[in-house]
C-alpha positions as a printed Julia matrix, in Angstrom:
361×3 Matrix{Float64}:
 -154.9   -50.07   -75.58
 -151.11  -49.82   -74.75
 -149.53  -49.1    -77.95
 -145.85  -49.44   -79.64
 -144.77  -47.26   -82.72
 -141.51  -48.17   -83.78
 -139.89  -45.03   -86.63
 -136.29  -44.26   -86.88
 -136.9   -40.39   -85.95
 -139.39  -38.45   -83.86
 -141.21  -35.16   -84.13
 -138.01  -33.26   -82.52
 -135.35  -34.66   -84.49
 -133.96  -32.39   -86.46
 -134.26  -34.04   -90.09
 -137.79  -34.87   -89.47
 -140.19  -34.41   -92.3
 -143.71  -35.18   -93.12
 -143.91  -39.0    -91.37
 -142.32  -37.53   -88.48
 -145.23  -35.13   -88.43
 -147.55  -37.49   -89.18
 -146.66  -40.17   -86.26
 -146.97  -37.11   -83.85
 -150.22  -36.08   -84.68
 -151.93  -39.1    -84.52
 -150.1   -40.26   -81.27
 -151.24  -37.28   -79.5
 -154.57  -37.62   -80.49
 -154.75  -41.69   -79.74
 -153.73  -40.5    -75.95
 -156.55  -38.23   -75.77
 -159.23  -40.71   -76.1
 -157.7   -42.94   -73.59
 -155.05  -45.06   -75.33
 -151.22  -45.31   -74.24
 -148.5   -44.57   -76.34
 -144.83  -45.48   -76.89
 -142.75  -44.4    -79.91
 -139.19  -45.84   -80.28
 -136.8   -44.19   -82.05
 -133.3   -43.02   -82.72
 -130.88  -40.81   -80.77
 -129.88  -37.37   -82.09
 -127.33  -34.92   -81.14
 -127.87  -33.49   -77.28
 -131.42  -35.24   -77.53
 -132.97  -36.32   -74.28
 -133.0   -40.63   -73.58
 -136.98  -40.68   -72.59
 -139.53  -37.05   -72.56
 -143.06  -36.5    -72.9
 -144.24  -35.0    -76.07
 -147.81  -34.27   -76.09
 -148.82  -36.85   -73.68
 -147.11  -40.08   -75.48
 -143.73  -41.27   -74.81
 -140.83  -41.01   -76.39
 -137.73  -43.53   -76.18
 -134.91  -42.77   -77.78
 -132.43  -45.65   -78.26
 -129.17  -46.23   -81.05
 -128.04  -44.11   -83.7
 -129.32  -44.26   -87.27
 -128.71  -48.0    -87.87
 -128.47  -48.92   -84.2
 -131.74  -48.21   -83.46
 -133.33  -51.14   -85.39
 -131.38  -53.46   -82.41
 -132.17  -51.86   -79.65
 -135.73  -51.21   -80.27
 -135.5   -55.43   -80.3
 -134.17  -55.47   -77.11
 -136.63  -52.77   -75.8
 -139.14  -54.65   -77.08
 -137.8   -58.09   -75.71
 -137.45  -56.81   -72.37
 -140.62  -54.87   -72.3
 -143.35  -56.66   -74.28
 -145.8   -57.04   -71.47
 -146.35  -53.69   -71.17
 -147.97  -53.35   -74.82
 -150.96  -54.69   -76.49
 -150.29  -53.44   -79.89
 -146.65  -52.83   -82.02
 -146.81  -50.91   -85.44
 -143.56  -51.04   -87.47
 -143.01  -47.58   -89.54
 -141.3   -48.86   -92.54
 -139.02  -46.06   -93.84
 -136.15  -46.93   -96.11
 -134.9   -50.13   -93.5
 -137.55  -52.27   -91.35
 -137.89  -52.94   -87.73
 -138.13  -56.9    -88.99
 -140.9   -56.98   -86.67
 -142.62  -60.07   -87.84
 -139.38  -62.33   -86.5
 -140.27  -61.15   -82.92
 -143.32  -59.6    -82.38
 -145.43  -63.17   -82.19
 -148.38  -62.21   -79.64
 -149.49  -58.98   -80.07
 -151.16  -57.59   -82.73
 -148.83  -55.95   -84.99
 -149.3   -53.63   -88.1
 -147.04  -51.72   -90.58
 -147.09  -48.67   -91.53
 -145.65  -47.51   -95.04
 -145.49  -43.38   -96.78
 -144.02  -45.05   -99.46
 -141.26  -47.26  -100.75
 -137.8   -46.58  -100.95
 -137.27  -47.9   -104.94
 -135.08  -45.78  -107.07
 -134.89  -43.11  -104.43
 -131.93  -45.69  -103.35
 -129.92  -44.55  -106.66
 -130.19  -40.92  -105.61
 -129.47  -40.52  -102.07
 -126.42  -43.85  -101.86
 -123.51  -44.13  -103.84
 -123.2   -48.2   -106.05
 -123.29  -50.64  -105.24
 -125.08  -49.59  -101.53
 -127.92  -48.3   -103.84
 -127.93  -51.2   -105.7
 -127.82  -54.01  -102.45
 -131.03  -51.5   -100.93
 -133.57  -51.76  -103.87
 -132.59  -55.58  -104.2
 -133.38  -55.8   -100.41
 -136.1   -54.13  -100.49
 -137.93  -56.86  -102.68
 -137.3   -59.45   -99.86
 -138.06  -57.84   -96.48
 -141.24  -57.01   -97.95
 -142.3   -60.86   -98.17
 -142.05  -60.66   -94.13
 -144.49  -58.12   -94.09
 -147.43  -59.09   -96.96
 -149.1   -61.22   -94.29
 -148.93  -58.27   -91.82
 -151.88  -55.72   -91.87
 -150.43  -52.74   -93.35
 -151.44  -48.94   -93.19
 -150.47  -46.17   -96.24
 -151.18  -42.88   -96.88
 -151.73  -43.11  -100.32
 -153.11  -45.07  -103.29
 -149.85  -44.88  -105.01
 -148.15  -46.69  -101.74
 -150.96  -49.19  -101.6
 -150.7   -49.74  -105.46
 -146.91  -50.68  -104.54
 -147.56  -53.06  -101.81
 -150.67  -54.89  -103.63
 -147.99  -55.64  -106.63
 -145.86  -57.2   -103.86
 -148.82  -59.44  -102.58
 -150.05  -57.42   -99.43
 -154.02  -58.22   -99.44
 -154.35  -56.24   -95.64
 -153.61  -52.58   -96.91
 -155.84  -50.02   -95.48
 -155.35  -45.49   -96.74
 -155.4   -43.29   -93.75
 -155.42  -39.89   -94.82
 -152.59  -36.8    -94.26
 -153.67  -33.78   -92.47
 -152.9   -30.38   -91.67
 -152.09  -28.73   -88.14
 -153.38  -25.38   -88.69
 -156.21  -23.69   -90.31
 -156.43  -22.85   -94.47
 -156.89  -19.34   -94.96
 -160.45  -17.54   -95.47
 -159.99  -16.64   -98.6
 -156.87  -16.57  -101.59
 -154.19  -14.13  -100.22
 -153.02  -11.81  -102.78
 -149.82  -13.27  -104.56
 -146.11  -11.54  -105.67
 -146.13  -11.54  -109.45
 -144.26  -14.64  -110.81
 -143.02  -15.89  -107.19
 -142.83  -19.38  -107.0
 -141.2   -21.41  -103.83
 -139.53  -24.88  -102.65
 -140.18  -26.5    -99.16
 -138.18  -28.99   -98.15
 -135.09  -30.67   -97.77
 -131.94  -30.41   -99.69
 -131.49  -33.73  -101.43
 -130.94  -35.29  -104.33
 -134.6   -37.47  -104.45
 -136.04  -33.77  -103.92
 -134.42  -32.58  -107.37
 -134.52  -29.06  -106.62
 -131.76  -28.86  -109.1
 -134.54  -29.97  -111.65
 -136.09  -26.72  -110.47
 -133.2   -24.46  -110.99
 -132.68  -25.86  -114.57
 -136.32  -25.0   -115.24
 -135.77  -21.57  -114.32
 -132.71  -20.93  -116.51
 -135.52  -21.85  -119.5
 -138.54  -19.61  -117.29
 -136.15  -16.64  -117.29
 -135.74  -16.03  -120.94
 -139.71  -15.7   -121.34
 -140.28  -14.15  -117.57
 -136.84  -12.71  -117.07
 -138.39  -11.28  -113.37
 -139.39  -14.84  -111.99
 -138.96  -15.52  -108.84
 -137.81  -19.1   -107.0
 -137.63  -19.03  -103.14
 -135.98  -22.21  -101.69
 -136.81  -23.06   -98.35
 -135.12  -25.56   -96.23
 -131.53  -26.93   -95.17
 -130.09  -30.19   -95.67
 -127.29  -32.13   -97.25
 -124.44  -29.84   -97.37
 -122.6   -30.97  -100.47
 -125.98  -30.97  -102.19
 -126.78  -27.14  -101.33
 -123.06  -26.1   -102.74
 -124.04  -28.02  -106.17
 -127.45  -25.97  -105.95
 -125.66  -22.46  -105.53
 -123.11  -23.74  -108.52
 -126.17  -24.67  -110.42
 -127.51  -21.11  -109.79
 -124.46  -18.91  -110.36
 -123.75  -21.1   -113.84
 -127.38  -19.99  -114.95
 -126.93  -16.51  -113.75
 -129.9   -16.81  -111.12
 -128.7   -14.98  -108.43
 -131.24  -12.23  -109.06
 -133.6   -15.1   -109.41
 -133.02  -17.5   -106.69
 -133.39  -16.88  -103.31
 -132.09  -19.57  -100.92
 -133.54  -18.98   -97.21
 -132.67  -21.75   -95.04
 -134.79  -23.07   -92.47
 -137.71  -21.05   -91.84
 -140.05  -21.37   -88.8
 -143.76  -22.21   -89.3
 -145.15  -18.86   -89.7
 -142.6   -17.22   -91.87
 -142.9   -20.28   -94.09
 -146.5   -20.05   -94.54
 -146.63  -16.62   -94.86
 -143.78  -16.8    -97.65
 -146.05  -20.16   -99.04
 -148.87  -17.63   -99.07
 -147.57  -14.82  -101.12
 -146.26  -17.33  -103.93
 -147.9   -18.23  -107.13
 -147.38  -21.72  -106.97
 -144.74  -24.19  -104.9
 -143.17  -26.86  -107.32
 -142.21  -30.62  -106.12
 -139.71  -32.4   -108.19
 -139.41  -35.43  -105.76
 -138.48  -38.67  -107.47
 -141.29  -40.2   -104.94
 -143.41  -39.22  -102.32
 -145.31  -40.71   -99.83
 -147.95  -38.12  -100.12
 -146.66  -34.86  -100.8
 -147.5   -33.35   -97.02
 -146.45  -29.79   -98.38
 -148.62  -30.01  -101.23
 -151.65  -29.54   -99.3
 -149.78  -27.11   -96.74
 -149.19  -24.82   -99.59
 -153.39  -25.69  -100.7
 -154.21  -24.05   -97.36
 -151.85  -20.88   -98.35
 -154.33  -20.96  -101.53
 -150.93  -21.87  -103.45
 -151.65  -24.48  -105.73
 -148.71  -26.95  -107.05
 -146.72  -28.08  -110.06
 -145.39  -31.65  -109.41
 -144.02  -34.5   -111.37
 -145.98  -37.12  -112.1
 -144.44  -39.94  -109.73
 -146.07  -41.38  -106.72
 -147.47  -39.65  -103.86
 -147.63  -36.38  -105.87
 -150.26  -37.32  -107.75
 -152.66  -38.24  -104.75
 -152.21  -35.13  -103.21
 -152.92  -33.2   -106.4
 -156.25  -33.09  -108.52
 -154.72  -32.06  -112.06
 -155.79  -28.88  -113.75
 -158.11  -28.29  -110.76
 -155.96  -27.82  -107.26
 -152.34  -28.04  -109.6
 -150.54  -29.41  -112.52
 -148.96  -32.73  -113.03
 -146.26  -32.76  -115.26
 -144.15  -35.43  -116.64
 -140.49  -35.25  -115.01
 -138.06  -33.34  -116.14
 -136.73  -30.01  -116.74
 -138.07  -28.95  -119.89
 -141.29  -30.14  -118.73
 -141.59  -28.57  -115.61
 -140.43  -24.64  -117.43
 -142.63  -25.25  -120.25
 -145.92  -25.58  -117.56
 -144.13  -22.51  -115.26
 -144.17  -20.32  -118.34
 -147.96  -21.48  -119.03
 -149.26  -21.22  -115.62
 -147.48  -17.64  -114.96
 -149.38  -16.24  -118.18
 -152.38  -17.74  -117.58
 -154.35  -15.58  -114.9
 -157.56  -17.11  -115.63
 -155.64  -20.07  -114.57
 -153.85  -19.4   -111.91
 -157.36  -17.61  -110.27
 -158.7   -21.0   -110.47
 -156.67  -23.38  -109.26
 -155.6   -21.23  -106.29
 -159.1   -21.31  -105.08
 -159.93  -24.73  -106.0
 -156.76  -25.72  -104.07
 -158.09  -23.91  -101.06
 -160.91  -25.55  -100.99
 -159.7   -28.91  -101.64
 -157.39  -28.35   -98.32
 -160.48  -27.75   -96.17
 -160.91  -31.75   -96.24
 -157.78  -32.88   -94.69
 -157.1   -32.48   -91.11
 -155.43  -34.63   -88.57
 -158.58  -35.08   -86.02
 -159.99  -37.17   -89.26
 -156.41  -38.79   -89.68
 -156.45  -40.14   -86.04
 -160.21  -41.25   -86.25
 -159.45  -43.56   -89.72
 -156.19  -44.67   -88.04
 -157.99  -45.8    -84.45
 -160.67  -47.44   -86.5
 -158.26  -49.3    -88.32
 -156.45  -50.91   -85.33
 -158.73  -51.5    -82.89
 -161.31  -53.43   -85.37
 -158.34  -55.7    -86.04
C-alpha cells in the first residue's frame, strides 16, 4: 500500500513532541512490512526539501500555515502515486475531505485543540479557533478516524464521529529491570515551555511544598516559548525557589531518562493531552506521575496505582506533593506498579493496531 500522512511537523523538527514521535514510529515500522510511505509536512529553519528518515519519505513543503496549501497541491499533482491519505489533525486541518475523493482517506486526532486555544493565542484569535473548530469537524465525522485515547474518542463521538478506532502510544526503549533508587523529594517536568503545559501551576505548588518539605526538589526539563520561560524564572525568584528549582534546558535522551529515573515522581499540569506520551516514559524510569485530571492524562494514568490524579490547580496539586513525599509506603507502590504498567506499551504493538486498522478498511 502506497501511503500519505499529512502533519504539520516531522520527527526532526525542532518543536516536535509526542505526535511527532508517534507518526515516526509507526511509519518506520509500516515500511518494514512492505508498505510505502510519504509524510508531508512543514519547512523549518536550514531543514532539508525531501530526506529519508528510517526508510519513509519525508516532504517538506510551506511554513507553519503554508503548509496546509501546498500539501494540496502536492497532493493534486501527485495523487496517483498513493493508495491511501491520512490527515493528522493538530490544532488546523489538512481539509482533506474537499479533495481527497478516491482514495481511502482517514484522520488521525491526539486530541482536540478546545480551550488550549485561550492559552497559547491572544482574543479574539483564541476565540475565532475554538468556534472553528466546531465546524471543520462536521467535514471529518463521516471520515474514519484514528485516536490515541478514550478521552479523544469521547470528544469526537460528542461531535457525531461513529468511525473512531484507539491505537495505542508506545515507548522506544526498554523500562528498567527493576525501580532505580530515587533522590529524596526530587520531582521533575518534561516538556515544553508553554502556557497549556502550566508549569507555572507547578512552581506555585512548590512555594506551598516548601514550607512542609523546605528541601524539595523541581527539575524542569525542556525549552520553548521564550517569553513564557522569563515569566517562569520571575515566578521562581518571587517564591524564593532558586534553591528549589532547577531549570535545565533541553536534555538529550539519556540524560533525561536518567534524570526521569532518579526522581520521585514527574508532575503534568497540561490543560489537555492527547495521551500524556511522557507519562509512561517516566513509568519505564519506575517514576510514577501526578497529573490533573483533564483529558489524555487520565488514560495514561491508573489512579492510586501507577500515579495520582488530581483536580487542577495549585493548591491541589501541593496538597497531593506533600502527601505523596511522606508517604513511603506509597510512593514504593506506585513506582513499581508504574513499572509494570509501562511493560504493555510499545510501538511494534502501536504499528500492528494501526496497520490493522487501515488496511481492513
Amino acid at each position: 500500500m502506497r501511503i500519505l500522512m499529512m502533519a504539520w511537523r516531522d520527527i526532526k523538527n525542532p518543536e516536535h513532541g509526542g505526535a511527532e514521535i508517534a507518526t515516526h514510529e509507526n511509519m518506520k515500522r509500516w515500511i518494514k512490512v512492505g508498505h510505502e510511505c510519504t509524510l508531508l509536512s512543514a519547512e523549518y529553519s536550514g531543514c532539508l526539501n525531501e530526506e529519508i528518515i528510517d526508510g519513509y519519505k519525508v516532504v517538506r513543503k510551506g511554513g507553519r500555515l503554508g503548509v496546509y496549501y501546498q500539501a494540496y497541491k502536492y497532493y493534486k499533482k501527485n495523487k496517483d502515486n498513493f493508495d491511501l491519505v491520512i490527515d493528522q489533525v493538530n490544532t488546523i486541518p489538512f481539509f482533506t475531505p474537499l479533495y481527497v475523493k478516491d482514495k481511502k482517506l482517514f484522520s488521525l486526532f491526539h486530541q482536540l485543540c478546545r480551550e488550549i486555544w485561550f492559552y497559547e493565542r491572544v482574543f479574539p484569535i483564541a476565540l475565532i479557533g475554538y468556534v472553528s473548530e466546531y465546524f471543520y469537524l462536521k467535514l471529518y465525522k463521516n471520515i474514519p478516524a484514528i485516536v490515541v485515547s478514550n478521552s479523544t474518542k469521547k470528544d469526537l463521538t460528542k461531535r457525531g464521529f461513529k468511525n473512531i478506532s484507539i491505537v495505542s502510544e508506545g515507548i522506544n526503549f526498554n523500562p528498567l529491570n527493576k525501580p532505580k533508587k530515587k533522590e529524596k523529594n526530587s520531582l521533575i517536568y518534561v516538556g515544553r515551555l508553554k502556557k497549556s503545559k502550566r508549569v507555572h501551576h507547578i512552581i506555585k505548588s512548590l512555594n506551598i511544598v516548601k514550607e512542609k518539605i523546605p528541601n524539595v526538589k523541581l527539575y524542569i526539563v525542556g525549552d520553548g516559548e521564550e517569553k513564557y520561560k522569563k515569566y517562569l524564572i520571575k515566578l521562581m525568584k518571587k517564591y524564593n525557589l532558586e534553591s528549589n528549582i532547577k531549570f535545565t534546558g533541553y536534555l538529550d535522551f539519556d540524560k533525561r531518562n536518567e534524570l526521569m529515573s532518579k526522581s520521585e515522581a514527574i508532575l503534568v499540569a497540561s490543560v489537555k493531552e492527547g495521551w500524556g506520551l511522557i507519562v509512561t516514559e517516566a513509568n519505564a524510569m519506575s517514576t510514577p506521575a501526578i497529573v490533573y485530571n483533564v483529558d489524555g492524562l487520565r488514560d495514561a494514568v491508573k489512579n492510586n496505582s501507577t500515579g495520582l490524579i488530581i483536580e487542577p490547580s495549585p493548591n491541589h496539586l501541593s496538597e497531593s506533593i506533600i502527601g505523596y513525599l511522606r508517604n513511603n509506603g506509597l510512593k514504593t507502590k506506585l513506582s513499581k506498579n508504574a513499572l509494570e504498567d509501562s511493560r504493555g506499551y510499545n510501538w511494534d504493538k502501536s504499528a500492528e493496531e494501526s496497520l490493522k486498522v487501515i488496511e481492513n478498511a
